[in-house]
FIMI-960969 format. One record per residue (C-alpha): residue number from 1; residue in one letter; chain; y, z, x. Coordinates in steps of 0.2 Angstrom, whole numbers. Layout:
// residues N
<i:NUM, aa:A, ch:A, north:Y, up:Z, east:X>
...
***
This chain:
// residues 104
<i:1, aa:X, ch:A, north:110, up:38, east:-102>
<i:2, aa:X, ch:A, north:114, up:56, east:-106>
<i:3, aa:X, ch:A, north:117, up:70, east:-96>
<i:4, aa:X, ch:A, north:99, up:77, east:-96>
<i:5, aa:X, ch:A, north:92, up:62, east:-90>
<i:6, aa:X, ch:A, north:102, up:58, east:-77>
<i:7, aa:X, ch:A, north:99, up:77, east:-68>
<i:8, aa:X, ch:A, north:81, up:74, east:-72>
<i:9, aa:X, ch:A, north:81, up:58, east:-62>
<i:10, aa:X, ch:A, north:90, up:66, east:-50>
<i:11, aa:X, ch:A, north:78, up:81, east:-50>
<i:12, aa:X, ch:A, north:65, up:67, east:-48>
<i:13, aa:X, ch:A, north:73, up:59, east:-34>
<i:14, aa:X, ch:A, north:75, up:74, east:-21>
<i:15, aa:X, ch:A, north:56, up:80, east:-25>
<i:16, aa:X, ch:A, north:50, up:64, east:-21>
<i:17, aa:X, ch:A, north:59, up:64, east:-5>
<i:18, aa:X, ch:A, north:54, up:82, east:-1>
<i:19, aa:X, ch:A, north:36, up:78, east:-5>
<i:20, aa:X, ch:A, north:38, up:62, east:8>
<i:21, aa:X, ch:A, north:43, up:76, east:21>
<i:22, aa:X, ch:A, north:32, up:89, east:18>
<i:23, aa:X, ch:A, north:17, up:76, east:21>
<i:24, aa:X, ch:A, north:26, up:67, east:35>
<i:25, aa:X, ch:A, north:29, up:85, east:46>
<i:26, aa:X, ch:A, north:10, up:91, east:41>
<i:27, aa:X, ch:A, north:-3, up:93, east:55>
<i:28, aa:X, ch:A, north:-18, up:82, east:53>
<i:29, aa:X, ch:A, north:-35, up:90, east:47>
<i:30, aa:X, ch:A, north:-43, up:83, east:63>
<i:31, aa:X, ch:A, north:-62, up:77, east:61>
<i:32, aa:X, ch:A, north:-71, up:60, east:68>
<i:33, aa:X, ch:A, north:-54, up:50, east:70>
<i:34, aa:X, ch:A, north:-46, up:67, east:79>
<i:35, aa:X, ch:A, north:-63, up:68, east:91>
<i:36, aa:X, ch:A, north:-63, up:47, east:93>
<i:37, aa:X, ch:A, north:-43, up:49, east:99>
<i:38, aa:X, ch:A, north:-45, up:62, east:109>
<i:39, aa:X, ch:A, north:-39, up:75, east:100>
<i:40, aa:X, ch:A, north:-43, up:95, east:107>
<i:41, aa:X, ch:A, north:-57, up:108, east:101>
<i:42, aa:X, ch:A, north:-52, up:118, east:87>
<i:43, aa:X, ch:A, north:-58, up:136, east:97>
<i:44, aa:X, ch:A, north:-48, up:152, east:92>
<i:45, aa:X, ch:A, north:-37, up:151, east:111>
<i:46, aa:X, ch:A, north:-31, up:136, east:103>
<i:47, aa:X, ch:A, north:-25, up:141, east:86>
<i:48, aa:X, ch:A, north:-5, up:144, east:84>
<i:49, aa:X, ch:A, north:6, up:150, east:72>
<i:50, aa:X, ch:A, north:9, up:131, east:64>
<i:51, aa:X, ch:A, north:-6, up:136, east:54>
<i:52, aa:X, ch:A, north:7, up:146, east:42>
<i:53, aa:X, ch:A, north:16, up:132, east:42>
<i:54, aa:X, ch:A, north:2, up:118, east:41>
<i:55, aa:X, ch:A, north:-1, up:129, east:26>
<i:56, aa:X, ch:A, north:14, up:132, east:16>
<i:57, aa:X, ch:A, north:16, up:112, east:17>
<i:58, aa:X, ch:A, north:0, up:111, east:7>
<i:59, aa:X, ch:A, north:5, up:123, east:-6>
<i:60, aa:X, ch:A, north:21, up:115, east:-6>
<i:61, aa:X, ch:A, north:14, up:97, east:-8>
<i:62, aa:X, ch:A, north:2, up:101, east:-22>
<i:63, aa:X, ch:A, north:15, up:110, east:-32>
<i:64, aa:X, ch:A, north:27, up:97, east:-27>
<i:65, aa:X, ch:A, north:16, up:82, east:-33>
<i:66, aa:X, ch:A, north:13, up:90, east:-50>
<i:67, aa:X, ch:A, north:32, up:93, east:-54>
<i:68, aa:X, ch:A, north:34, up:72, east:-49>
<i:69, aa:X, ch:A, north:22, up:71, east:-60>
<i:70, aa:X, ch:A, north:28, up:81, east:-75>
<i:71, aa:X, ch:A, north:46, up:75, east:-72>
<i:72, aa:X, ch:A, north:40, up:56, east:-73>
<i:73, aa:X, ch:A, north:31, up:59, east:-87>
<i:74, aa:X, ch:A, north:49, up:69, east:-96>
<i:75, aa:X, ch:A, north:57, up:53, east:-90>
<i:76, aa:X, ch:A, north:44, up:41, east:-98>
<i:77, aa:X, ch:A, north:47, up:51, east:-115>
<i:78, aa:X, ch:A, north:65, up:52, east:-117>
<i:79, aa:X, ch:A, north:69, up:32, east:-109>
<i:80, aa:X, ch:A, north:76, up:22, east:-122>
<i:81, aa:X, ch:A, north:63, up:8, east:-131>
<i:82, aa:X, ch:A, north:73, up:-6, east:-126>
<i:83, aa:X, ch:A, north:60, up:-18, east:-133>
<i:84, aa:X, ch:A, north:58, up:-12, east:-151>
<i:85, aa:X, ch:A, north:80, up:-12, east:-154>
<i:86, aa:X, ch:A, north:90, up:-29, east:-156>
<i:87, aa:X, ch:A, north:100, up:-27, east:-140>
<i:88, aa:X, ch:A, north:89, up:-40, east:-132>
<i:89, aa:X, ch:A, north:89, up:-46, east:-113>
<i:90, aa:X, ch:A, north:98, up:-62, east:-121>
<i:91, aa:X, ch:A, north:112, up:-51, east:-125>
<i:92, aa:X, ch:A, north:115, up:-43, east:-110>
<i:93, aa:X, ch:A, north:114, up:-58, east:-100>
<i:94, aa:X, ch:A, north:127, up:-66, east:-111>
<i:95, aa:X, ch:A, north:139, up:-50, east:-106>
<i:96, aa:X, ch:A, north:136, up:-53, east:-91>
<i:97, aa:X, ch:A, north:143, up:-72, east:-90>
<i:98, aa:X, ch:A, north:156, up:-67, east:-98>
<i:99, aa:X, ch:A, north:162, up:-52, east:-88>
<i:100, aa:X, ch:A, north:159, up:-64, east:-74>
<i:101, aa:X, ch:A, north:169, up:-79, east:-82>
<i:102, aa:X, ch:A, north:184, up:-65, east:-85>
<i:103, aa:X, ch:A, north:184, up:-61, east:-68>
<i:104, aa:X, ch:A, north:189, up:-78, east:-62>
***
């Protein structure tokens, strides 16, 4: 593995985490399941500032998924095609028994 491809996977790794968060700490959009749980009227006394917040999450999220998407798609590309080179899985279990048997 290079260079670049280990900080693209890194890359990839924090956005997906981020994106996990950002969906986690958003508000839900309310409707039939929010009415059938009890959930409170949407009237103007009850709106807050977590509106901004609600919102900012979204744009977050939607920008968020696209760059996880692009960034799999860099990572698809520039992986190694292990299955058309001769390095085979045969060999590398072989190395594996013998770094094992040198061990001890």
């Amino acid at each position: 593995m290079n260079v670049v491809s280990i900080i693209i996977q890194i890359v990839l790794l924090v956005v997906g985490v981020a994106l996990v968060l950002a969906v986690m700490f958003q508000k839900g959009k309310g409707g039939l399941s929010n009415t059938i749980a009890g959930g409170r009227n949407d009237s103007f006394m009850d709106r807050d500032k977590s509106v901004d917040t609600n919102s900012l999450l979204n744009k977050f999220t939607i920008i968020g998924s696209i760059v996880f998407v692009v960034l799999v798609i860099v990572v698809y590309v520039i992986q190694p095609d292990y299955a058309n080179t001769t390095y085979a899985v045969n060999d590398t279990w072989k190395e594996i028994s013998e770094f094992a048997s040198s061990l001890g």
